[in-house]
N, CA, C and O of each residue as an XYZ file, in Angstrom:
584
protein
N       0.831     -1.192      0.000
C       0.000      0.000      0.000
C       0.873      1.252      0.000
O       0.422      2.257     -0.549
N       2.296      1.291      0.665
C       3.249      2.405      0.600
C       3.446      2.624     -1.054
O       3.074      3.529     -1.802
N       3.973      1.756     -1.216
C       4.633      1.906     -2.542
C       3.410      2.177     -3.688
O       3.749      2.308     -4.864
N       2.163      2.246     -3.358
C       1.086      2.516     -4.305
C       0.914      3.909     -4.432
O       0.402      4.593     -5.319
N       1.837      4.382     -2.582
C       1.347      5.895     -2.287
C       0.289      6.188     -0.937
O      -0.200      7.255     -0.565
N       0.163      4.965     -0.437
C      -0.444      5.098      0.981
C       0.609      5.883      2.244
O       1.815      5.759      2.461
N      -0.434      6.699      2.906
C       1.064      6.312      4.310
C       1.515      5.406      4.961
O       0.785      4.458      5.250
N       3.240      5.464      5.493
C       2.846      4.563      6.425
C       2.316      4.076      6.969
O       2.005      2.901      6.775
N       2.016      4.683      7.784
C       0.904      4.404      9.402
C      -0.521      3.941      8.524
O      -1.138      2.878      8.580
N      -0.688      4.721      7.999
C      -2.126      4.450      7.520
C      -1.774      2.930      7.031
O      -2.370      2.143      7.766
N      -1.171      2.403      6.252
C      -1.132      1.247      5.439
C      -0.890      0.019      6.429
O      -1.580     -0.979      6.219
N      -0.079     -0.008      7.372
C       0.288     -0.579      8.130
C      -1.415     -0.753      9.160
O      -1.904     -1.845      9.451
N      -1.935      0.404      9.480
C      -3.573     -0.206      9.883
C      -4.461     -0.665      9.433
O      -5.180     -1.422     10.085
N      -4.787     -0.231      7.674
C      -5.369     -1.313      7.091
C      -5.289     -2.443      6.772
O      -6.218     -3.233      6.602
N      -3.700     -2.695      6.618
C      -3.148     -4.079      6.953
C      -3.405     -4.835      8.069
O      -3.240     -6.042      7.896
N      -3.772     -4.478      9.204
C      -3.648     -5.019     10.397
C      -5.461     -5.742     10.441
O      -5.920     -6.843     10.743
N      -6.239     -4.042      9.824
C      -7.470     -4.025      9.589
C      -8.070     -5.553      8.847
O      -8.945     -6.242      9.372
N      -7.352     -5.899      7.463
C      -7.765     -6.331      6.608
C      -7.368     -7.949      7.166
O      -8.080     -8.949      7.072
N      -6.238     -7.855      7.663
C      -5.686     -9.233      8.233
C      -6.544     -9.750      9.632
O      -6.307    -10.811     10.211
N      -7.427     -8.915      9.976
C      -7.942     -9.699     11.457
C      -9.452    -10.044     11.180
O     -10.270     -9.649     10.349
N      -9.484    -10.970     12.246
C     -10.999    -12.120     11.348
C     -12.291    -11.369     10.976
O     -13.072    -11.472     10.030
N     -12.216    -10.334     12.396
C     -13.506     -9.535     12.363
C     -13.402     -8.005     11.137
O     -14.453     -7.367     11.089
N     -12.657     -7.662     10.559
C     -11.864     -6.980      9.803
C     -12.561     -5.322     10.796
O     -13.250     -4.432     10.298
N     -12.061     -5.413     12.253
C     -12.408     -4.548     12.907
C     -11.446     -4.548     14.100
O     -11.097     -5.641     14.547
N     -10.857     -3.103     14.811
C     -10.303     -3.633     15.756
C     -10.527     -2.360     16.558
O     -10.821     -1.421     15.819
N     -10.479     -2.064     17.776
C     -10.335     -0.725     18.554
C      -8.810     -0.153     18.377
O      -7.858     -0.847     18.022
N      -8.753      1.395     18.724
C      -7.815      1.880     19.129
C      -6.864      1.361     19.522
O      -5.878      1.335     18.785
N      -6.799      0.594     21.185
C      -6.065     -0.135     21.749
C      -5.608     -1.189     20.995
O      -4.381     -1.163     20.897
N      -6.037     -1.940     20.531
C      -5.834     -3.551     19.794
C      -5.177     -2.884     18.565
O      -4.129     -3.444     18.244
N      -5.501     -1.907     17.852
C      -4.284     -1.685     16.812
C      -3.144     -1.088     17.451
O      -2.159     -1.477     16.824
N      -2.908     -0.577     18.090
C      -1.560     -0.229     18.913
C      -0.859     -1.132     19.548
O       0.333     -0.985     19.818
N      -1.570     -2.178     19.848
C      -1.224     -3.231     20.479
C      -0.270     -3.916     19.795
O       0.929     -4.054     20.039
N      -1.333     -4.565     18.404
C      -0.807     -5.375     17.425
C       0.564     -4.635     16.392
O       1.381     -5.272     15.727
N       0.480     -3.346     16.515
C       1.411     -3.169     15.907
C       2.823     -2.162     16.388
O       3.821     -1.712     15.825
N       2.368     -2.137     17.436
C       3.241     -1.610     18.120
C       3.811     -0.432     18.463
O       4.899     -0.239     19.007
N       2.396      0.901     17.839
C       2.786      2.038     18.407
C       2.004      2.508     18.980
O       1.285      1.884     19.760
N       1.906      3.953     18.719
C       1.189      4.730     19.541
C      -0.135      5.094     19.703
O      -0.481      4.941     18.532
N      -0.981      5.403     20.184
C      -2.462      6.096     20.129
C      -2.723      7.340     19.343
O      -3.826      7.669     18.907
N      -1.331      8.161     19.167
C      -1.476      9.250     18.039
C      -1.319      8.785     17.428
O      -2.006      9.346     16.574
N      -0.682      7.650     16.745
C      -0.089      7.163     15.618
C      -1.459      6.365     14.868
O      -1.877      6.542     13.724
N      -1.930      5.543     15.808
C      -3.304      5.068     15.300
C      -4.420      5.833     15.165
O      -5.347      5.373     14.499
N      -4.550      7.261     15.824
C      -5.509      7.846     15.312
C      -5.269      9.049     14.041
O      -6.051      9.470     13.188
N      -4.437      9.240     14.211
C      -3.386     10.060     12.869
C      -3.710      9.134     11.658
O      -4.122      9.716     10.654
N      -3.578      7.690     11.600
C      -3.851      7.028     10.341
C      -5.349      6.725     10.303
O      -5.955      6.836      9.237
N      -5.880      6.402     11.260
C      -7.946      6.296     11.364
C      -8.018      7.575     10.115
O      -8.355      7.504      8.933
N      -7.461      8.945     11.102
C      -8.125      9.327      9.936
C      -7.848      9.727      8.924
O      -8.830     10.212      8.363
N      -6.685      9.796      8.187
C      -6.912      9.072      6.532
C      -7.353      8.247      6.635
O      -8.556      8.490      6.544
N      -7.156      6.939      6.840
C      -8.229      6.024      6.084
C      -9.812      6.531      6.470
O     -10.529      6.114      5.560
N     -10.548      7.200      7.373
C     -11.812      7.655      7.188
C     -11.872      9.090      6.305
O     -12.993      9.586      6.408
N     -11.127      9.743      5.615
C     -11.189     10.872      5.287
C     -11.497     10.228      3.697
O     -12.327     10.796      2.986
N     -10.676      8.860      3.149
C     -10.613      8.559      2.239
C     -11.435      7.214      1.906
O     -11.174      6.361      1.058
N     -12.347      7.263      2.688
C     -14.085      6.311      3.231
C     -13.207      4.982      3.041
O     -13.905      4.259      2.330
N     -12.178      4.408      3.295
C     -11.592      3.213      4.170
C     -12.248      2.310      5.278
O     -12.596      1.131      5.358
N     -12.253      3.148      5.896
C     -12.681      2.472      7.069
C     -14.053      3.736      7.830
O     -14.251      4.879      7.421
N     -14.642      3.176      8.752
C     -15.907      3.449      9.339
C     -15.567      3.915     10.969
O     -15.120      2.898     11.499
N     -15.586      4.620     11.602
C     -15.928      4.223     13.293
C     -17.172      3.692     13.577
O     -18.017      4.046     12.754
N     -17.687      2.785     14.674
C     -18.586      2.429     15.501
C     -18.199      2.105     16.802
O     -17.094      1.776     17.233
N     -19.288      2.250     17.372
C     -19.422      1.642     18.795
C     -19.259      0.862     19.627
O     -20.273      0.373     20.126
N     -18.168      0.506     20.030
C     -17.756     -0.942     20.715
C     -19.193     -1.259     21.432
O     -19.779     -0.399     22.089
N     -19.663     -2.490     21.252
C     -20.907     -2.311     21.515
C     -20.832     -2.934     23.143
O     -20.190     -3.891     23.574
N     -21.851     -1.889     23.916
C     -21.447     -2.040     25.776
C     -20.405     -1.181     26.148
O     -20.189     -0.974     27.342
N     -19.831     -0.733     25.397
C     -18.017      0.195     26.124
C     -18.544      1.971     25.739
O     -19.660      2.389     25.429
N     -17.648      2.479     25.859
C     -17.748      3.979     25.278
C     -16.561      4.296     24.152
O     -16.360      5.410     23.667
N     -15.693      2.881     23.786
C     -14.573      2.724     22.518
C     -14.889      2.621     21.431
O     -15.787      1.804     21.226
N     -14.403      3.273     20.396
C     -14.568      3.511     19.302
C     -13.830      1.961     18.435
O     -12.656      1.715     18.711
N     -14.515      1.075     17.506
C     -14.115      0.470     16.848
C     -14.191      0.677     15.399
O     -15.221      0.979     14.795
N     -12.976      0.487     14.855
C     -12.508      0.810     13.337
C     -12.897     -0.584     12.411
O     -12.480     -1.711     12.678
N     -13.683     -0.283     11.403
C     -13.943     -1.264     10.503
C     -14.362     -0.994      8.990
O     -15.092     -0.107      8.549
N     -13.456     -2.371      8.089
C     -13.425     -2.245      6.634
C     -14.607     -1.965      6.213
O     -15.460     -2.693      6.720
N     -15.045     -1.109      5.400
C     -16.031     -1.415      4.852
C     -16.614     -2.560      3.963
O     -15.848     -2.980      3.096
N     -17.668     -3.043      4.033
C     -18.110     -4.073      3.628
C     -17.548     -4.527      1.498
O     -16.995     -5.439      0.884
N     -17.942     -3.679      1.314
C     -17.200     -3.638      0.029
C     -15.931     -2.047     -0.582
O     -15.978     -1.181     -1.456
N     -15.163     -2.367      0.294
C     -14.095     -1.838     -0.004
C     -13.829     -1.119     -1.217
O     -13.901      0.057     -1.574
N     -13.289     -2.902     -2.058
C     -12.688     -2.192     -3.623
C     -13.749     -1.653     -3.936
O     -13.638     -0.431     -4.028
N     -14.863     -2.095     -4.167
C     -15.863     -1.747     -5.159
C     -16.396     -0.627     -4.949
O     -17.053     -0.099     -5.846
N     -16.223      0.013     -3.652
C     -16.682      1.635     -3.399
C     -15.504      2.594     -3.263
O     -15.727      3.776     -2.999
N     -14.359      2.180     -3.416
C     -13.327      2.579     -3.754
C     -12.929      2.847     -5.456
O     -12.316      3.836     -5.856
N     -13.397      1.802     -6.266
C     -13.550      2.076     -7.555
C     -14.354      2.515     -8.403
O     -14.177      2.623     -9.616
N     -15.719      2.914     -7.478
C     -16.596      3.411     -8.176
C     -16.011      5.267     -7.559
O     -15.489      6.287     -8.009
N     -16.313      4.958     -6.860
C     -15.774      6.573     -6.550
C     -14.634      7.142     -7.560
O     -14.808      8.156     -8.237
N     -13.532      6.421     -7.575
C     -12.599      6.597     -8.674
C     -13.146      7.064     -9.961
O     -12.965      8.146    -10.521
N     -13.957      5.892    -10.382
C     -15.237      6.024    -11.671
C     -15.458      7.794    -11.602
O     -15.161      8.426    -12.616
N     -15.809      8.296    -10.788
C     -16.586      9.456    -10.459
C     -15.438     10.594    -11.067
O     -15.517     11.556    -11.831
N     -14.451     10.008    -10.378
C     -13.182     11.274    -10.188
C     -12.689     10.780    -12.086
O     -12.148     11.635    -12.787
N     -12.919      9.673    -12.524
C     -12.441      9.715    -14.117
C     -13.381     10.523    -14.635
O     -12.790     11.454    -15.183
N     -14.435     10.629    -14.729
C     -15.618     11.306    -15.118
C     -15.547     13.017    -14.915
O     -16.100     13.890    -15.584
N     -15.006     13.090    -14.203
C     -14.501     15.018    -13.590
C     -13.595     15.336    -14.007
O     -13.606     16.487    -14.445
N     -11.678     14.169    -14.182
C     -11.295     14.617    -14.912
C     -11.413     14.726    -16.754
O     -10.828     15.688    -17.250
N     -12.015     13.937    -17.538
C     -13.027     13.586    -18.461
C     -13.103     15.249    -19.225
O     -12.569     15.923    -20.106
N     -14.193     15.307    -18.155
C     -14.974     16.888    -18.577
C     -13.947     17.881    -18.166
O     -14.212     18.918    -18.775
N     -12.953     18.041    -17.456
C     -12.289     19.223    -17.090
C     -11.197     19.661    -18.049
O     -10.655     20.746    -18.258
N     -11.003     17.917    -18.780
C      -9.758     17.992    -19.727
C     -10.393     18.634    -21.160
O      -9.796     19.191    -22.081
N     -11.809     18.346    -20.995
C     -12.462     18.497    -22.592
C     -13.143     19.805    -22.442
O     -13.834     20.094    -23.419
N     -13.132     20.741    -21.404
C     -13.098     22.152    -21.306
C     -11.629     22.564    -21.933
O     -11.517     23.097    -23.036
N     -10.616     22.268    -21.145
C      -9.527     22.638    -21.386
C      -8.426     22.539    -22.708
O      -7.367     23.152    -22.842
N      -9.199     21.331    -23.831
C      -9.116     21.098    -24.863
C     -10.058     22.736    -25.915
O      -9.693     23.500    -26.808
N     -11.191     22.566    -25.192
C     -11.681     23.803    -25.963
C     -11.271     25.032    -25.238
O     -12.025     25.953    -25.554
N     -10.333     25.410    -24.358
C      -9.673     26.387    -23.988
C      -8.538     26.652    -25.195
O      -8.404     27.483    -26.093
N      -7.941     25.711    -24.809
C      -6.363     26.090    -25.790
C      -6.453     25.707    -27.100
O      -5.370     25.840    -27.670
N      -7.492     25.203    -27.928
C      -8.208     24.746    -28.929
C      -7.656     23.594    -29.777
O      -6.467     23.291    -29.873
N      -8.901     22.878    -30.499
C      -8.318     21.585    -30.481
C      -7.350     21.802    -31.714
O      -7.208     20.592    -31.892
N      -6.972     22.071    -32.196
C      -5.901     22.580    -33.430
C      -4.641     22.808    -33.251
O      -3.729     22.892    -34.074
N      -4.648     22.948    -31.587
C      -3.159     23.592    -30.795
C      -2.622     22.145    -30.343
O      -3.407     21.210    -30.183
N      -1.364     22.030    -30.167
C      -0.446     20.897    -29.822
C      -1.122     20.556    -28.882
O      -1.637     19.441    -28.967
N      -1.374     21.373    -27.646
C      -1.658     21.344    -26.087
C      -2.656     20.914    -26.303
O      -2.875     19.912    -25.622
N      -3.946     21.363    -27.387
C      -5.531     20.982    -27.164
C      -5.458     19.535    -27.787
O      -6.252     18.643    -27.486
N      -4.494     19.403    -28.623
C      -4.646     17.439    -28.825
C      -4.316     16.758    -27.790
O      -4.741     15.609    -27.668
N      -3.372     17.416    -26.699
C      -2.682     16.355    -25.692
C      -4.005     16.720    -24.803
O      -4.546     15.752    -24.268
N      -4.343     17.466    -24.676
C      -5.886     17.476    -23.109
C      -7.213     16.495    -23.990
O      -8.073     15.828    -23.414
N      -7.056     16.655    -25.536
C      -7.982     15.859    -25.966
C      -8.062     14.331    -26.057
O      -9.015     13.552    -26.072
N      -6.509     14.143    -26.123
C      -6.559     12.431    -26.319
C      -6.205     12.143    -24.504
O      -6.230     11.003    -24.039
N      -5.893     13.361    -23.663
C      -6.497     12.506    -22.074
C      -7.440     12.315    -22.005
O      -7.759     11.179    -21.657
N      -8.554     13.382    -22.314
C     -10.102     13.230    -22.160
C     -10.500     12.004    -22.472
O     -11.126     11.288    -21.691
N     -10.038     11.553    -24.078
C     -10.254     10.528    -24.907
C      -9.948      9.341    -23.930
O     -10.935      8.644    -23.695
N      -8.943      9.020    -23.397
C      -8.394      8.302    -22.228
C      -9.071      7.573    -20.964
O      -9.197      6.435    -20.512
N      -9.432      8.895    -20.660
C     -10.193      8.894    -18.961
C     -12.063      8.467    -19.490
O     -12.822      7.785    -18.801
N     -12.383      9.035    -20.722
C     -13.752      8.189    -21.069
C     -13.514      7.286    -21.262
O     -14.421      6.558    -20.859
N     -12.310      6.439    -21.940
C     -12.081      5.248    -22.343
C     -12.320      4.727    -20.979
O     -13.293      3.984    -20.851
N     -11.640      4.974    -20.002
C     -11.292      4.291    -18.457
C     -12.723      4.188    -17.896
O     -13.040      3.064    -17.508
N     -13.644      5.170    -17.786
C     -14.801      5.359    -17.698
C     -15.590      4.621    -17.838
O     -16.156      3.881    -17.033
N     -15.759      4.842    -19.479
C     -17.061      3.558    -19.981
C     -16.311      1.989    -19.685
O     -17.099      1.060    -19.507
N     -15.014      1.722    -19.637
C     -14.728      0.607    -19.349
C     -15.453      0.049    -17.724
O     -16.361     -0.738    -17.457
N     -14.790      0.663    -17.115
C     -15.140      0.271    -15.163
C     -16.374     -0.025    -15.071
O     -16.458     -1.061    -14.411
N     -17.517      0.392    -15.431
C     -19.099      0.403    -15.295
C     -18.706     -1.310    -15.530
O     -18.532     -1.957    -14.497
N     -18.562     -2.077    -16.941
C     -18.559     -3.840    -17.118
C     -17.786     -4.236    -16.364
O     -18.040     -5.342    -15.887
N     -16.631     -3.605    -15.955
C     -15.523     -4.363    -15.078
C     -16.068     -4.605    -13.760
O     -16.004     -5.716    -13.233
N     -16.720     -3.380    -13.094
C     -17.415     -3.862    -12.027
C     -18.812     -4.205    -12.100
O     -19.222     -4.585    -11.002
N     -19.743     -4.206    -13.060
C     -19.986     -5.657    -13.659
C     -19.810     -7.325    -13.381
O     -20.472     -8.287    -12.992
N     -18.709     -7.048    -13.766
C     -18.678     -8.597    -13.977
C     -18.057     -9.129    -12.865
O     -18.054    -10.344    -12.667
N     -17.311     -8.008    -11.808
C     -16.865     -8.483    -10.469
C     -17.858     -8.773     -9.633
O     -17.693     -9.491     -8.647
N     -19.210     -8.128    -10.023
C     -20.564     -8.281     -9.218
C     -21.279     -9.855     -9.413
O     -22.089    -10.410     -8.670
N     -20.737    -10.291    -10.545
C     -21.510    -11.823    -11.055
C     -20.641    -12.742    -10.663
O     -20.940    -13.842    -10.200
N     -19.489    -12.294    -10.846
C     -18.237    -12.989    -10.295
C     -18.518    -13.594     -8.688
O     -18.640    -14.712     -8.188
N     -18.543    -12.241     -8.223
C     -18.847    -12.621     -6.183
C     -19.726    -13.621     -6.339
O     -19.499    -14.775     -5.973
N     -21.159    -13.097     -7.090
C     -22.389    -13.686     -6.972
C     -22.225    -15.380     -6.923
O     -22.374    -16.238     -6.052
N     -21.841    -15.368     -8.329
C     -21.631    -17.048     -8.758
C     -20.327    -17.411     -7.263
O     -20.509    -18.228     -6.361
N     -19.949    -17.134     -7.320
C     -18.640    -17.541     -6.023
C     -19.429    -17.781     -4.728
O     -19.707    -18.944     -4.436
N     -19.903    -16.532     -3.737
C     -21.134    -16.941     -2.988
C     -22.105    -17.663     -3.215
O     -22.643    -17.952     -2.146
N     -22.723    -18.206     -4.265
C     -23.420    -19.204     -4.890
C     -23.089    -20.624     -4.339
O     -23.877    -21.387     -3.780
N     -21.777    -20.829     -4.605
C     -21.162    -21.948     -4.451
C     -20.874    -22.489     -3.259
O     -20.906    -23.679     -2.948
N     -20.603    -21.599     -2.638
C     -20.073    -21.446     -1.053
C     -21.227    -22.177     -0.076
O     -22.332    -21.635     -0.109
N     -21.077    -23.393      0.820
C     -21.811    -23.396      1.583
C     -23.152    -22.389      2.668
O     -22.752    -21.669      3.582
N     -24.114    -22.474      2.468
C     -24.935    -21.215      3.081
C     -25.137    -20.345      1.894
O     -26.185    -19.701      1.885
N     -24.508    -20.241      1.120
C     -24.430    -19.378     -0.433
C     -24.367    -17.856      0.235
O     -25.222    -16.979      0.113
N     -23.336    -17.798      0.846
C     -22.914    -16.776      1.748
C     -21.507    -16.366      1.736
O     -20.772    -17.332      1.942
N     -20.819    -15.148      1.549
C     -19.392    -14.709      0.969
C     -18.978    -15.066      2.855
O     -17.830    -14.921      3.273
């Protein structure tokens, strides 16, 4: 997750996040497990909640805050993405008719535009077919339950 461009800290808690059964842990129990601090774990909470990662709730009975994956992660992670291809899309194909399409610059903002719709209309089938994919997979699965 560093090397993708995550933070440390942050990557190192979703790791911890993603690796434990309940894919949830408190404050304490990630400091625990990984061995630092309480600023350090709440410094990364929130990036990963700033960047809808992870959730707080209610240790349920306590007054502790427990951190947890969201239920579908990638897939609301890549649709959101979807969103942000779609913004840059239109911002590049303003900016194509800014510097005009005839100008060196307005072909290079035009064939990004061209690009990021490509990326666009692609993701809609891709997550698609990751949706039939789970499906048929939970299908199979005893209880027909992921």
């Amino acid at each position: 997750m560093t090397a993708a461009g995550m933070q440390r800290m942050a990557s190192r808690v979703f790791a911890a996040l993603l690796a434990s059964e309940t894919a949830s842990m408190t404050s304490a129990e990630l400091a625990e497990t990984l061995r630092i601090s309480p600023a350090a774990v709440s410094s990364a909470i929130r990036y990963l909640s700033q960047v809808d990662m992870v959730s707080r709730e209610r240790d349920p009975g306590t007054r502790r805050d427990r951190y947890v994956l969201h239920n579908e992660l990638w897939y609301e992670t890549f649709t959101r993405r979807d969103q942000v291809l779609s913004r840059w899309e239109k911002i590049l194909r303003e900016g194509t008719d800014t510097l005009g399409p005839d100008t060196a610059a307005g072909r290079r903002t035009a064939e990004t535009a061209e690009f990021f719709a490509f990326l666009h209309g692609e993701m809609a089938g891709i997550m698609d077919r990751w949706r039939d994919r789970r499906n048929v997979r939970n299908a199979e699965r005893p209880g027909g339950r992921a």
